[in-house]
Each structure stands twice: as C-alpha cells, then as structure tokens.
C-alpha positions as CSV (number, residue, x, y, z in Angstrom):
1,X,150.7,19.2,49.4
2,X,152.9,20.8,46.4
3,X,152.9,24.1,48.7
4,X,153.5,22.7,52.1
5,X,156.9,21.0,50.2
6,X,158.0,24.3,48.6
7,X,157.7,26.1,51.7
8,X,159.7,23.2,53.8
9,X,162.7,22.9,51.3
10,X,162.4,26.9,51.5
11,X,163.2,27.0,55.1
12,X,165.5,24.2,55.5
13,X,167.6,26.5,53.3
14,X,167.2,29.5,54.8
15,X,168.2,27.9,58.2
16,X,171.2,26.4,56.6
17,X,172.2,30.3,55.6
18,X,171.6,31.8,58.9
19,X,175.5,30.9,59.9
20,X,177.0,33.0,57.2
21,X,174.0,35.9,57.5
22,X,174.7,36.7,61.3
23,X,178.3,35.6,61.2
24,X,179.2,36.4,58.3
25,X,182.9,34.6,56.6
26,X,186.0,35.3,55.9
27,X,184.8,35.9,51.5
28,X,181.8,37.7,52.9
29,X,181.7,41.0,51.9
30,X,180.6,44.0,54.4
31,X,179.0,46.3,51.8
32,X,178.4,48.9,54.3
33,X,182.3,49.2,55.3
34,X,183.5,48.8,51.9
35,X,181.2,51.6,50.6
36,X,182.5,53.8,53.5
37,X,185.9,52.3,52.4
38,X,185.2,53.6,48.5
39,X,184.0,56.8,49.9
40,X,187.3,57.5,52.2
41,X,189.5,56.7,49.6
42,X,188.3,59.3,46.8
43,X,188.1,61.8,49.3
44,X,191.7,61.3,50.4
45,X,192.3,61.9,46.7
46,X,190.6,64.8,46.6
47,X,192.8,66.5,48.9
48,X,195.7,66.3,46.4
49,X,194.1,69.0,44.0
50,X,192.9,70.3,47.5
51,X,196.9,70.8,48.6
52,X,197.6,71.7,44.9
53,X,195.0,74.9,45.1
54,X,196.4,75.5,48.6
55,X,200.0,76.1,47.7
56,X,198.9,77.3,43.9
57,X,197.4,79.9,46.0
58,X,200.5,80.8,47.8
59,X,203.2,81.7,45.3
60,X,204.1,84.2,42.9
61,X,201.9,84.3,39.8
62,X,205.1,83.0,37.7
63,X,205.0,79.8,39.6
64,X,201.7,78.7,40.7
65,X,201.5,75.7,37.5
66,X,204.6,74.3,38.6
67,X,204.0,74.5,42.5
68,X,200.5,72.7,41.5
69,X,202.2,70.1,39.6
70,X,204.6,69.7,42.7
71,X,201.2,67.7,43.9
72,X,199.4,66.5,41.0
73,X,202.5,64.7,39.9
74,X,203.0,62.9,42.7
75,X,199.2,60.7,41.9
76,X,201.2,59.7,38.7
77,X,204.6,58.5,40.0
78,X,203.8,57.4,43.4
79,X,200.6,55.7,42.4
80,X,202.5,53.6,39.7
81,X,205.5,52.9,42.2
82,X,202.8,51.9,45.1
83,X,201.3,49.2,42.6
84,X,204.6,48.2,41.4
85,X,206.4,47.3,45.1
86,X,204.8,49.9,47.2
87,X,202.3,48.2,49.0
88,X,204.9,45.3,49.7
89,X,207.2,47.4,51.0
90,X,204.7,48.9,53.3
91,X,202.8,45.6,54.1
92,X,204.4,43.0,53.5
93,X,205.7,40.4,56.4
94,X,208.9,42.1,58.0
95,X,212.3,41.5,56.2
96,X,216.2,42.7,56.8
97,X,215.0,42.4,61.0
98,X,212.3,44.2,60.7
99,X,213.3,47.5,58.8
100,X,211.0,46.9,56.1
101,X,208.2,44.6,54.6
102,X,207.6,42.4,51.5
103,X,205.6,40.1,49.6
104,X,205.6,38.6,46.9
105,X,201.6,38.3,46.4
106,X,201.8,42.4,46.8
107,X,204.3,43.2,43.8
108,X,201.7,44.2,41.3
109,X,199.0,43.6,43.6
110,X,198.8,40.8,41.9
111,X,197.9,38.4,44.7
112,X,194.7,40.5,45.8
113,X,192.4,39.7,43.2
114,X,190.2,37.2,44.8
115,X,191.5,38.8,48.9
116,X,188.7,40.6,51.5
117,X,190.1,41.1,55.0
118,X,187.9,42.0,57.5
119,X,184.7,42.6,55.1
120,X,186.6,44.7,52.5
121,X,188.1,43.6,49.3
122,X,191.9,44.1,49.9
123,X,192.3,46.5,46.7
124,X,190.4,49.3,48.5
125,X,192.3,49.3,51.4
126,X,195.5,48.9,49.0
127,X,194.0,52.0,47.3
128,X,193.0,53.7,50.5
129,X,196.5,53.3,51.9
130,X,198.1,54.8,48.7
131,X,196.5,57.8,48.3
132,X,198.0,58.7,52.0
133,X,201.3,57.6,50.1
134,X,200.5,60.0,47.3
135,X,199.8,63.1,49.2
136,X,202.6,62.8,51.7
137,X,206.1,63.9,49.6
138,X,203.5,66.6,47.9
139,X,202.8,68.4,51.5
140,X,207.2,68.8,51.1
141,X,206.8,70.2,47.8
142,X,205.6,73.8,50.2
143,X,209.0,74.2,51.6
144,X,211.2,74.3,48.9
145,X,208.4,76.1,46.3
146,X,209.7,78.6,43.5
147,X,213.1,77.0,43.5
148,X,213.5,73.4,42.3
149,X,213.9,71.6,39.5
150,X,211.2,69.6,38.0
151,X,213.4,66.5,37.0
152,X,215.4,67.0,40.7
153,X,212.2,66.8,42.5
154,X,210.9,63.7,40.8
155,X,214.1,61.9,41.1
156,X,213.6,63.3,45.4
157,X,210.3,61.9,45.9
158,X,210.9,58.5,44.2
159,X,213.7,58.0,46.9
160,X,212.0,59.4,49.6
161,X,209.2,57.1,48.8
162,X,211.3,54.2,48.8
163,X,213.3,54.5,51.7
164,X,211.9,56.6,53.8
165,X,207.3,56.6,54.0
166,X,207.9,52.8,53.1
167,X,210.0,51.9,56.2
168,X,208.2,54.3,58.1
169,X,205.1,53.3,57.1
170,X,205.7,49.9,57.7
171,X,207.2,50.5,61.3
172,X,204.1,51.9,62.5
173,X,200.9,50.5,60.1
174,X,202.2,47.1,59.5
175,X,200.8,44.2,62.1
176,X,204.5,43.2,62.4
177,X,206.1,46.4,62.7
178,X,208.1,47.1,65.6
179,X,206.5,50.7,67.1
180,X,203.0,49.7,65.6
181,X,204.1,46.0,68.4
182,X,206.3,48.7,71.2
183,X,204.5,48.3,74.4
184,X,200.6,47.2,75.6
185,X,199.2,49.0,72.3
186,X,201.9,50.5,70.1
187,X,202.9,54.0,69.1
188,X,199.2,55.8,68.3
189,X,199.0,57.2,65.1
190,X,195.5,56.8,63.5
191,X,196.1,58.6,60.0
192,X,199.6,59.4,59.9
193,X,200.7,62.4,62.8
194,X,204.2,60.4,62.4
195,X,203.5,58.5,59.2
196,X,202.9,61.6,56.9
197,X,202.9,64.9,58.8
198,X,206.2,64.7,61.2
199,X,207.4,62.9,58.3
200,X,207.0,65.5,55.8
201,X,207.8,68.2,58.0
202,X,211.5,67.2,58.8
203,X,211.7,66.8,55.5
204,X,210.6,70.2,54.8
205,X,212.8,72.0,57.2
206,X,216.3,69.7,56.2
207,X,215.5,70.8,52.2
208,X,214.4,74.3,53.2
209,X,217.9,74.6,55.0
210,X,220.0,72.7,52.2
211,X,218.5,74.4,48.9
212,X,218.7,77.4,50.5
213,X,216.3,80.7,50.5
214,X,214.9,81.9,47.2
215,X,216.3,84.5,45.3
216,X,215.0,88.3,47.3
217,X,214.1,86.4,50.5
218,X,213.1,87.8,52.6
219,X,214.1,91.4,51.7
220,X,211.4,91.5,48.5
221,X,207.7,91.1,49.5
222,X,206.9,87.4,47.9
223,X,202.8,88.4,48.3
224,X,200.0,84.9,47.7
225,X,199.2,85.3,44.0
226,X,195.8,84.0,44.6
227,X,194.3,83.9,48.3
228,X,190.4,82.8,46.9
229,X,192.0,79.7,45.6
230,X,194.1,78.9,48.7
231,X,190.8,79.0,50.9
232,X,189.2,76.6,48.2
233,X,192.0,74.4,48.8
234,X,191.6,74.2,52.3
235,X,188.2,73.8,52.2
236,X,188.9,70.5,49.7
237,X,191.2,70.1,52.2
238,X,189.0,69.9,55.2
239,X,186.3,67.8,53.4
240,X,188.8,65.3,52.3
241,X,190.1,65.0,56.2
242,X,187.0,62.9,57.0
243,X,188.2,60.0,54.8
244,X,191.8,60.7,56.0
245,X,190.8,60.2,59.5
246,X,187.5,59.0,59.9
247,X,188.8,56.1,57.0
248,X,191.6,55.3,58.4
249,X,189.6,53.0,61.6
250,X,188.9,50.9,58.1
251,X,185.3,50.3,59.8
252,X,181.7,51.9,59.6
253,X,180.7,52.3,63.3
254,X,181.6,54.1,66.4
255,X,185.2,54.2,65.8
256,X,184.3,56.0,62.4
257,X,182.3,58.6,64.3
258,X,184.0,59.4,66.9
259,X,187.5,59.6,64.5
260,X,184.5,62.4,62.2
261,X,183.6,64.0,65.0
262,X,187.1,65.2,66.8
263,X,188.2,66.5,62.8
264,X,185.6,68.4,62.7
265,X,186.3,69.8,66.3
266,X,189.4,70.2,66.3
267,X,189.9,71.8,63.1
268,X,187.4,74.7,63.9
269,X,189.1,74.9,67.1
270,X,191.9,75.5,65.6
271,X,190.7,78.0,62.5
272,X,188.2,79.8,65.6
273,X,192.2,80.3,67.8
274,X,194.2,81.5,65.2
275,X,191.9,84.5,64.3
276,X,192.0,84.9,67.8
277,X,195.5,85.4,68.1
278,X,195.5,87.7,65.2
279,X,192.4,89.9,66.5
280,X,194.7,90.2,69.5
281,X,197.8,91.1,67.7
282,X,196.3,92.8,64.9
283,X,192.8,93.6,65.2
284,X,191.7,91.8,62.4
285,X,190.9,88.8,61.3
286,X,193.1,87.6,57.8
287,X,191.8,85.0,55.2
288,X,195.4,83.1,55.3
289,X,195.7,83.2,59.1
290,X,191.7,81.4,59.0
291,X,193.0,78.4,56.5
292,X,196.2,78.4,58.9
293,X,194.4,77.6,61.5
294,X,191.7,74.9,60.3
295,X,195.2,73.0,58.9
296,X,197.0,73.4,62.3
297,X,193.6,71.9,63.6
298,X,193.4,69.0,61.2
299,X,196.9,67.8,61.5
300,X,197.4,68.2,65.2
301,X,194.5,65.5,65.6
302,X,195.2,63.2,62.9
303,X,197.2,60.7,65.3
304,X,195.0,61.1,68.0
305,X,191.3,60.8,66.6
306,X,190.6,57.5,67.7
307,X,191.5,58.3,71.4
308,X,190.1,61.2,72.7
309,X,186.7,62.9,73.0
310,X,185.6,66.1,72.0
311,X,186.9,68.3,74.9
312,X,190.7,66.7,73.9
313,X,189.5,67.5,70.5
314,X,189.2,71.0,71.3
315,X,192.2,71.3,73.5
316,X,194.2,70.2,70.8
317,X,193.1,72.4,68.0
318,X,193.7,75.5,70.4
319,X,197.3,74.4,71.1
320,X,198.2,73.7,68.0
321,X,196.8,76.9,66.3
322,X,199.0,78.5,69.6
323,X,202.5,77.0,68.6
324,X,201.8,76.9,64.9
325,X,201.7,80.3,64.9
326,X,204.5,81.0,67.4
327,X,206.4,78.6,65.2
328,X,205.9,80.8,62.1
329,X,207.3,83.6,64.0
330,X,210.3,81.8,65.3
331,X,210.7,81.1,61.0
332,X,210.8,84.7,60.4
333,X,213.6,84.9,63.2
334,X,215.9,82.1,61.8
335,X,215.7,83.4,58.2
336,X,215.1,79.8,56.9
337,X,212.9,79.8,54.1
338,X,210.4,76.9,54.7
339,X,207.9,78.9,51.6
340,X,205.1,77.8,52.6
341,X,205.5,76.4,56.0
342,X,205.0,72.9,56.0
343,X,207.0,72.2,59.0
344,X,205.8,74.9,60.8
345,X,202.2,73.9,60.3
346,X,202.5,69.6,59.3
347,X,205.5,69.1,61.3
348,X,205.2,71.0,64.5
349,X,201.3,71.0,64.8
350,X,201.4,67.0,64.2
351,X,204.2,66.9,66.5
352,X,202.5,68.2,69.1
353,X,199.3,66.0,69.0
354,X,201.3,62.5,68.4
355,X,202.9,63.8,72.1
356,X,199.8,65.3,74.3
357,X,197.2,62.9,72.9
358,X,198.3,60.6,75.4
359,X,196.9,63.7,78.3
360,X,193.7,63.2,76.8
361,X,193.1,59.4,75.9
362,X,189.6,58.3,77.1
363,X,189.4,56.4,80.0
364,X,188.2,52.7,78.1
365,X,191.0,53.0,75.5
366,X,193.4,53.0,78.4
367,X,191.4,50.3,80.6
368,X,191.5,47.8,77.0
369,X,195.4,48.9,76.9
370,X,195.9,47.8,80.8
371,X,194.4,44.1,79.7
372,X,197.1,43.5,78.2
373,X,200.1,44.4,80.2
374,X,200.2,44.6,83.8
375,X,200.3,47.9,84.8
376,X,199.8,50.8,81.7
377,X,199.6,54.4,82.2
378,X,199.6,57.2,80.3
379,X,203.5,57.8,81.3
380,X,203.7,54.4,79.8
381,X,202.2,55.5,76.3
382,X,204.0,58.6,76.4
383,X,207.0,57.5,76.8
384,X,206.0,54.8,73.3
385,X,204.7,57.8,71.8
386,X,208.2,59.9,72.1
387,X,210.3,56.7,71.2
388,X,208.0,57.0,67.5
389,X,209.1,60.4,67.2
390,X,212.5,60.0,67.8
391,X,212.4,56.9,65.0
392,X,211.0,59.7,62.6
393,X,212.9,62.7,63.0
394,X,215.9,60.5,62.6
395,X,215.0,58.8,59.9
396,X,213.5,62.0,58.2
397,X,216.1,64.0,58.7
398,X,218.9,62.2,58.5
399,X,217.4,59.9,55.0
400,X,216.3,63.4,53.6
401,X,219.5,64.9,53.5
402,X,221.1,61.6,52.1
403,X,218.9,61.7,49.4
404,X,219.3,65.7,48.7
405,X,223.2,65.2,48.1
406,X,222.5,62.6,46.1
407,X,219.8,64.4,43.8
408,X,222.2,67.4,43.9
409,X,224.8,66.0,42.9
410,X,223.7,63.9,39.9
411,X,220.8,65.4,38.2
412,X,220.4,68.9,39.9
413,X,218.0,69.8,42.6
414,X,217.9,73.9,42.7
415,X,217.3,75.5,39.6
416,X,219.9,78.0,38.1
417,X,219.2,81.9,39.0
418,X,218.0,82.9,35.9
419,X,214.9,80.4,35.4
420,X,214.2,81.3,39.1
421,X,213.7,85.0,38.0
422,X,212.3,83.9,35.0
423,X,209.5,81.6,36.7
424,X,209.2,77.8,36.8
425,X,206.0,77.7,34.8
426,X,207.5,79.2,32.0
427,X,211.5,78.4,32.2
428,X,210.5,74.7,33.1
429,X,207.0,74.1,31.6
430,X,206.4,76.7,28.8
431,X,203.2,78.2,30.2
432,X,201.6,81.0,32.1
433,X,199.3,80.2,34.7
434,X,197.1,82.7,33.9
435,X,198.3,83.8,30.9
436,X,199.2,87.5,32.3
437,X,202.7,89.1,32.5
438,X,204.9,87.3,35.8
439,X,205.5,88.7,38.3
C-alpha cells in the first residue's frame, strides 16, 4: 500500500511538470542554445588576437607590437565602455526619434541579473553582442597602420564607438530600430555586412585619405614582416567566423546550420578564386593573396548567411574575391594608402553581399517575407537593402571625419616624422617586437 502511494504522488507530480518540460517558460533555461551561445561568444573573441596576428603579420618589423595592440586594446576600452552604457545605447528602447537606444536597466548591466530571453540568460547575448563591438573599430586600425598615435587612436575609437556602431547598431539590431522595422522584414544583415564591415570600411578609407600616406609610400617597398603569422591569423580568423555568423541566429537549430554552412562555403570559395586570379595573372599561387581571399569570402557572406543556400554561398565568395582584388588594384591607382586594405577587403567585399544577397534569397525566406505585406519581391528588399547602405556610408563617412578633426586637433592623431621612422613599438611603447634591429 506504502508503494502504490509513493508511486501515485510520484506521477501526479510529474504530470503537473509536463507544462514547463514541453513548453518550456519564460525563466526556463535552453541549455542547449546557451551553450552554443557560450561557445559563439569566445570564439568571436578569438578573432581579436586572430585580426591582431593578421595585421601583426603585415607591417614592418618596427611596428608589428603596436599594430597588434591597435586590436587587443580595443577588448579593454570598448569592453568597459559596452558594460558601462554600451549595451543601452545599442539596445535599449529608441530615444531622440529613434536615432539611438537606452535603458536604464542596461547602464551597468545592472538590470540583467536575474533576465533570460528566449532560453538564454541575457548576459551572454550582452557579451556575445560586445565582442562584435570590440572587434569592429580594431578591423580600422589596418588602414591607417604605422602612422598614428597611440593616445589619438584611443581618444578615435571611444567616439566612434559612441556615436557611430552605437547608433548604427541600434538602427539595424535593435527590435525598434528603424532599418531593422523598413519594409515586410527589414534591412538583412545577419552578423554585421553593414553593422561592422561597411562600417569599418568607410571609416578606413575617410582616415586613410585624411592622415595621409606613410612616410616612402609607395615609392619604398613596405614588405609583410611576418607572412606565417598573418596566415595563423586568418586561420583564427576563419574559425572564429562560425560564432560570428553561425551565433549570431542566437539559436541552436537549422538557422545555426545553415548560417555554418554558407561560411564555410563561401569563404573557400572565395580563398579557391583569388589564387585563381593570381595563377592567371601570375602563374602562381601567393600565401597573402590565399588569406585575401578566405577574408573577401567571409565578409561578403556575413549579411547574407541566414538567406541563401549553398550555390548563393558560392556565388558570393567568387565575386567578392573578383572585386576585392580589382579593388586593390584600383588602390594602387589612386595612391591612397589604405595599409592594409580594410576597405578594399571589409568594406567593398561586405558591400557587395549586403546588395546581391537579395539575387539569391531562398525561395521560403521570401514566401514568410510576402505574409506580411502584400506584394514583396526581391526588387522590394533590394531596394531596403540599398536604403541601409546609404544610412552607413553616410553616417560612416561623414561621423568619421567629424571625429578625425576633432582628435587632430586636440590631442594629435598622426605621429610626428621622426617616431614614424623611428617605429611605433619603440618611439611609442619602448619595445622591439622581436627584439632585432627595425627595419
């Protein structure tokens, strides 16, 4: 009788619990998500010393420390700024008409403590979301390498943090933005084509312009100090991508894999077309052009992984590597020096998959799209698509140079001629990279 009880009072509770097993609640935790979530978010993080090994790789031997710390300093400053208001700024409820977000419960994070959204504690997708923060004014630090001040470019990417990801962020991320609300499903931009690459690649090419070239360019040969350790870096690089994209659906099912799966096509599509190219211009194959083209792969499909399949996947890599490469040589022509090519790479390859995305979406993205508006096309979405671009190059460009003049003229942004020659890692941080002569 004792046992017939035990096992009756055992299942009257488990049938009470069979709500919140299958349905889960709004404190229920998904731990499969949120380990996916965990994962994503130190592999984002990973591509910072990644992008620091990449452009390390790059520069003269008398600059490589401070071109890595170009990156690594960024985790310090704008992780501390996106705890302090960051993550308020970005996604908080829309203030000043829409321009930018706040909330109060977000200064500090301090109202998170006890928040899950959609199965996933709210401080890893606060975390997730600020390491995309982190590595996006490091990607500019490429275009104005060997050249800057250390101070100048802290002071630079504290403003362009402020007033330029945030709002731009928040335009396009936040639930109330106004392109992330612009037609039946908003601008498309899975893991940042616009957010971070576009971004960062105006950027690039307004500073490049405004600093000027370095000191011998391009008359003196300015030869990679280390090419083993930029092919590391884009090999972090490429690992880390699958938490850039593949994380950013903030989910652990088909979204996730399909958002995997077209990084990893693209970007060999990409790396496989530019030593292509150079086979047919050259006859050989070169190291840098390879880990040129598995970047112009990897950013030209960050916008669009959540939308096309894998034959879009590998259509995009291809173009990109094509005008990435064509858009190095129209560099050479103009004589700007953009040292390490982030907009010709981040800016223009992005560029172009934020726009011809929407030639490839997959037919039940753009059936779902159609629900909810009466007629939606893909001239529809493109036209969405080029009014985001428009929003970012002008804000970009035009904020960049605001905040240049403003750098310049108060602390200092270019360094004086003779550190230059000198080398930043010893004129500005006392130290040899490799403790050999400069050069």
């Amino acid at each position: 009788m004792f046992n017939k009880n035990v096992i009756n009072l055992f299942t009257i509770v488990l049938v009470l619990q069979i709500p919140s097993i299958v349905f889960g609640g709004d404190n229920t935790i998904d731990t499969g998500t949120t380990s996916w979530m965990l994962t994503s978010t130190a592999l984002v993080l990973l591509m910072v010393p990644g992008l620091a090994m990449f452009y390390g790789g790059l520069v003269r031997t008398k600059n490589v420390l401070a071109t890595m710390m170009h990156s690594f300093i960024a985790i310090a400053i704008i992780g501390v700024l996106w705890t302090v208001c960051g993550y308020s700024l970005t996604f908080g409820k829309s203030i000043l008409g829409g321009f930018i977000g706040w909330n109060n419960d977000y200064f500090f994070l301090n109202g998170i403590d006890n928040s899950i959204i959609n199965g996933v504690p709210e401080y890893v997708i606060a975390m997730f979301q600020g390491k995309f923060a982190i590595i996006t004014p490091a990607l500019i630090s490429g275009a104005i390498a060997e050249r800057v001040s250390f101070r100048g470019y802290i002071m630079f990417i504290v403003l362009w943090f402020l007033f330029i990801y945030s709002p731009l962020c928040h335009w396009i991320w936040a639930e109330d933005g106004w392109l992330y609300n612009m037609g039946a499903s908003g601008v498309i931009d899975l893991a940042g084509g616009l957010v971070i690459h576009v971004s960062a690649g105006i950027s690039a090419l307004v500073l490049a312009i405004l600093l000027g070239k370095r000191k011998g360019y391009p008359k003196n040969i300015m030869s990679p100090n280390n090419l083993v350790m930029t092919m590391m870096g884009a090999g972090l690089l490429w690992v880390g991508w699958f938490g850039f994209n593949a994380g950013s659906t903030v989910q652990s099912g088909l979204d996730t894999a399909r958002a995997l799966t077209m990084t990893q096509v693209s970007a060999a599509s990409g790396a496989m077309t530019w030593m292509i190219i150079e086979a047919l211009m050259f006859r050989k194959a070169t190291a840098l052009g390879f880990v040129s083209g598995i970047l112009a792969g990897l950013v030209v499909i960050t916008p669009a992984a959540g939308v096309v399949q894998p034959i879009g996947a590998l259509a995009l890599g291809a173009m990109s590597s094509v005008l990435c490469y064509y858009a190095l040589v129209f560099k050479n022509k103009m004589g700007y020096d953009d040292s390490l090519d982030c907009f010709g790479i981040h800016g223009v390859g992005s560029g172009l998959g934020v726009i011809i995305l929407c030639f490839f979406i997959r037919d039940s993205w753009m059936q779902n799209a159609a629900l909810s508006a009466e007629t939606w096309t893909v001239w529809d979405q493109l036209f969405v698509q080029l009014k985001g671009m428009g929003a970012t190059i002008a804000l970009a460009g035009v904020g960049t140079t605001i905040i240049y003049y403003l750098v310049e003229k108060t602390i200092g942004f270019r360094i004086d001629e003779e550190k230059e020659m000198i080398g930043l890692d010893y004129s500005l941080h006392g130290e040899q990279g490799y403790g050999l002569i400069n050069s």
